[in-house]
DOMARBA-894335 format. One record per residue (C-alpha): residue in one letter; x, y negated, z negated. Coordinates in Angstrom, 3 decimals. Each point is the difference from the previous one (the first is absolute). Layout:
N
+-----+----------+----------+----------+
: res :        u :        v :        w :
+-----+----------+----------+----------+
:   a :        X :        Y :        Z :
...
+-----+----------+----------+----------+
This chain:
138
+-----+----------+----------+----------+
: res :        u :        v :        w :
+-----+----------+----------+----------+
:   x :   -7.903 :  -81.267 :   25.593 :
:   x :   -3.819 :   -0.061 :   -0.210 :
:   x :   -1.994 :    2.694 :    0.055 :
:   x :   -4.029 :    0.243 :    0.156 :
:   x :   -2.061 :    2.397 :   -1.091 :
:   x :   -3.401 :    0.472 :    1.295 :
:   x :   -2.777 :    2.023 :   -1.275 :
:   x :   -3.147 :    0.956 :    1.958 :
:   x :   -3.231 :    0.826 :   -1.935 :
:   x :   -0.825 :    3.745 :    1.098 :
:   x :   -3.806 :    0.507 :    0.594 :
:   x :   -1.399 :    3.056 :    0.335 :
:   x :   -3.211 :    0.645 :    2.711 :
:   x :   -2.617 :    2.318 :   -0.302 :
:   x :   -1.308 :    1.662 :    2.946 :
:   x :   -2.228 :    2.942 :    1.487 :
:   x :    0.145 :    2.248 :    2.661 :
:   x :   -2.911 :    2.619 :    1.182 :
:   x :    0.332 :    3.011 :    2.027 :
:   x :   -2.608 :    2.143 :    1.531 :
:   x :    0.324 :    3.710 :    1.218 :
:   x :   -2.330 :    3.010 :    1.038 :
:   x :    1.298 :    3.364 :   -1.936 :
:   x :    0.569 :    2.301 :    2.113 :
:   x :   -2.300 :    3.348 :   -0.099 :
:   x :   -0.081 :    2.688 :   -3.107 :
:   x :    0.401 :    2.923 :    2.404 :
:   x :   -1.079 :    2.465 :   -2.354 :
:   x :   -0.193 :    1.052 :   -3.964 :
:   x :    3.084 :   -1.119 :   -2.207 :
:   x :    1.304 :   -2.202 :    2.936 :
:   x :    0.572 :   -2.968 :    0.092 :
:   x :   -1.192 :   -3.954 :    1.764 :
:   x :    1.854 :   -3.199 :   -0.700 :
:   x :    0.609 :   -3.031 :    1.063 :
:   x :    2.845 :   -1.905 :   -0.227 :
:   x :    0.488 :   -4.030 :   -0.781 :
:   x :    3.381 :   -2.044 :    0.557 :
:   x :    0.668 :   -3.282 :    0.300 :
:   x :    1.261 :   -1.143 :    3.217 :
:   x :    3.243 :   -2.885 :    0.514 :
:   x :   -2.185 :   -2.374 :    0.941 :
:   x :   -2.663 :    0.452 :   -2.720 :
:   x :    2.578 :   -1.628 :   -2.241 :
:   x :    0.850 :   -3.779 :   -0.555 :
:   x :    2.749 :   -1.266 :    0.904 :
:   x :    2.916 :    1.516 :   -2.254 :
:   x :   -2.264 :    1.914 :   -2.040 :
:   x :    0.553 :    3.334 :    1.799 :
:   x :    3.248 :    1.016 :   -2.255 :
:   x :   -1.245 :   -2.002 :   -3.072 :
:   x :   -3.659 :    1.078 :   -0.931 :
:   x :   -1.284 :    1.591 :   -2.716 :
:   x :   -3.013 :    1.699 :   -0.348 :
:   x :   -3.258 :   -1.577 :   -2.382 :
:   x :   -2.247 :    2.857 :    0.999 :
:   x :   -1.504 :    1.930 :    2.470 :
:   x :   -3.807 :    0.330 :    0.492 :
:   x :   -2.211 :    2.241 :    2.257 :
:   x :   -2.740 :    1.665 :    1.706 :
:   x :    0.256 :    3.237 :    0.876 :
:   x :   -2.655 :    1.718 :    2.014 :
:   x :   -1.782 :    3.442 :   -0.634 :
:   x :   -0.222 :    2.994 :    1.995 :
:   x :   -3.619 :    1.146 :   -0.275 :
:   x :    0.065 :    3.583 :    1.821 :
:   x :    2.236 :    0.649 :   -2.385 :
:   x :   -0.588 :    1.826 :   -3.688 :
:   x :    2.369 :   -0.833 :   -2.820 :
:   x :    1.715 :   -2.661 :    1.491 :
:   x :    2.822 :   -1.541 :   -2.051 :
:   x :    2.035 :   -3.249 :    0.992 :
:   x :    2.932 :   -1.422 :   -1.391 :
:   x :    1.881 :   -2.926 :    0.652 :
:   x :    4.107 :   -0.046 :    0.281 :
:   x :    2.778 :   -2.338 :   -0.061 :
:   x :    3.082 :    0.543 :    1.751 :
:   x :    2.706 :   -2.361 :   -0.493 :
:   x :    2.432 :    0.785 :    2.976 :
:   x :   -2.616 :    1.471 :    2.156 :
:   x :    0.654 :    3.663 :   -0.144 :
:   x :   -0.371 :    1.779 :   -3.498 :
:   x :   -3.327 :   -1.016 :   -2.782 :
:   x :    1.322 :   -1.823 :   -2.452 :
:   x :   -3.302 :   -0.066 :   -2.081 :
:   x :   -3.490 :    1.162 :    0.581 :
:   x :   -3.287 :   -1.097 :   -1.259 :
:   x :   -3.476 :    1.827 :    0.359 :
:   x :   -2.778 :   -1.780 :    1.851 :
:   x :   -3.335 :    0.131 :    0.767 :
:   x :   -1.171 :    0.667 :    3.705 :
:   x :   -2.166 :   -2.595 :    1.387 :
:   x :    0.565 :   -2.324 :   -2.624 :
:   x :    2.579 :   -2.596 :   -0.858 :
:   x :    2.718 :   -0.849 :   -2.469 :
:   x :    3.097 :   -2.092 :   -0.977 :
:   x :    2.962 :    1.044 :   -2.254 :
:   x :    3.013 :   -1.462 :   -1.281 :
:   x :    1.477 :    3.357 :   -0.702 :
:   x :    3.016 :   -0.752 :    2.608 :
:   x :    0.944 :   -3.455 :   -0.972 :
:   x :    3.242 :    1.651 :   -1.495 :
:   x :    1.028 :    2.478 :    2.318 :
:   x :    1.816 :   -2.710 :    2.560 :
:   x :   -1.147 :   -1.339 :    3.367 :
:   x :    1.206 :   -0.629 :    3.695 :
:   x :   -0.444 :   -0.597 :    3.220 :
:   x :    0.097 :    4.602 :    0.371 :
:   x :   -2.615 :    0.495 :   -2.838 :
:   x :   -3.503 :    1.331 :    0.877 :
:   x :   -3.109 :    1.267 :   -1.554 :
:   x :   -1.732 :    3.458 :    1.334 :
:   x :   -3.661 :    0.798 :   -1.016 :
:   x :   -0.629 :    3.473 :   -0.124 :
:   x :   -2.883 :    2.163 :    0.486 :
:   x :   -0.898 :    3.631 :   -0.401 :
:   x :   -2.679 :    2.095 :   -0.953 :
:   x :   -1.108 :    3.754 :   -1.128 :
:   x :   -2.248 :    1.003 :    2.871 :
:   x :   -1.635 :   -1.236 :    2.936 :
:   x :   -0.153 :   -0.059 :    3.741 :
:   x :    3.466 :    0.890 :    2.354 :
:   x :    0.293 :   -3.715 :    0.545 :
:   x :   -1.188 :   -2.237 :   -2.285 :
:   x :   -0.017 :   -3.741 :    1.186 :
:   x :    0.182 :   -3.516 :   -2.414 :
:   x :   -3.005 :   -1.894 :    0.238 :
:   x :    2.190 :   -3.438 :    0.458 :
:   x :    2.946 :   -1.588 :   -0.077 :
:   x :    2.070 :   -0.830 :   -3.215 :
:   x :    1.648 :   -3.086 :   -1.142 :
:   x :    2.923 :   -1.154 :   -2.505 :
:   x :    0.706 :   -3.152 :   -1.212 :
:   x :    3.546 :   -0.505 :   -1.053 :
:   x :    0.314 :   -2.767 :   -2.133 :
:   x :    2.990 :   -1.764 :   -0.540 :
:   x :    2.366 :   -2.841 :   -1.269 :
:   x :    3.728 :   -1.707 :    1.221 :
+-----+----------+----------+----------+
């Protein structure tokens, strides 16, 4: 009886992925805007959509400027429906973290970027879109 063994050479890939959204509106004092960035199936390469992990996530984050004492943080969510973790950004500018690399990843996790702020008008609307940049290796 002969048997062969064969061993394959496992690479891993890096790769990116960016998303864009508009937050929606801060519709009044201590309320709050987000917007919300998840990867899509077909954002992936081939058989990386179960086997990623994330490198870190950078972004820019737009500003509200009606509003007064606006605040912004930026949260990971690693099945899509409860924050996992939460870091505090700076409206208008941008930013990259490696604060989640730990916390798991798949195809369900998302990031939200949310806004609020003490005062200012009924309706207060984002001056731009936002983008994250998920960045990550198979």
């Amino acid at each position: 009886m002969l048997l062969l063994f064969l061993s394959s050479a496992s690479q891993s890939a890096d790769y990116s992925v960016t998303t864009t959204r508009t937050p929606t509106t801060i519709n009044g004092p201590g309320h709050n805007a987000f917007s919300r960035h998840q990867l899509r199936l077909s954002d992936y390469p081939r058989g990386a959509a179960n086997n990623s992990r994330l490198r870190k996530i950078s972004w820019t984050a737009t500003s509200f400027p009606d509003s007064k004492g606006e605040r912004a943080n930026l949260c990971f969510r690693t099945t899509g429906v409860h924050d996992i973790d939460c870091v505090t950004i700076i409206p208008g500018a941008l930013g990259s973290t490696e604060l989640f690399n730990n916390l798991g990843f798949s195809y369900a996790s998302d990031v939200i970027i949310r806004h609020n702020a003490e005062s200012g008008p009924w309706q207060s609307k984002p001056l731009g879109a936002e983008t994250v940049t998920f960045h990550l290796t198979y």
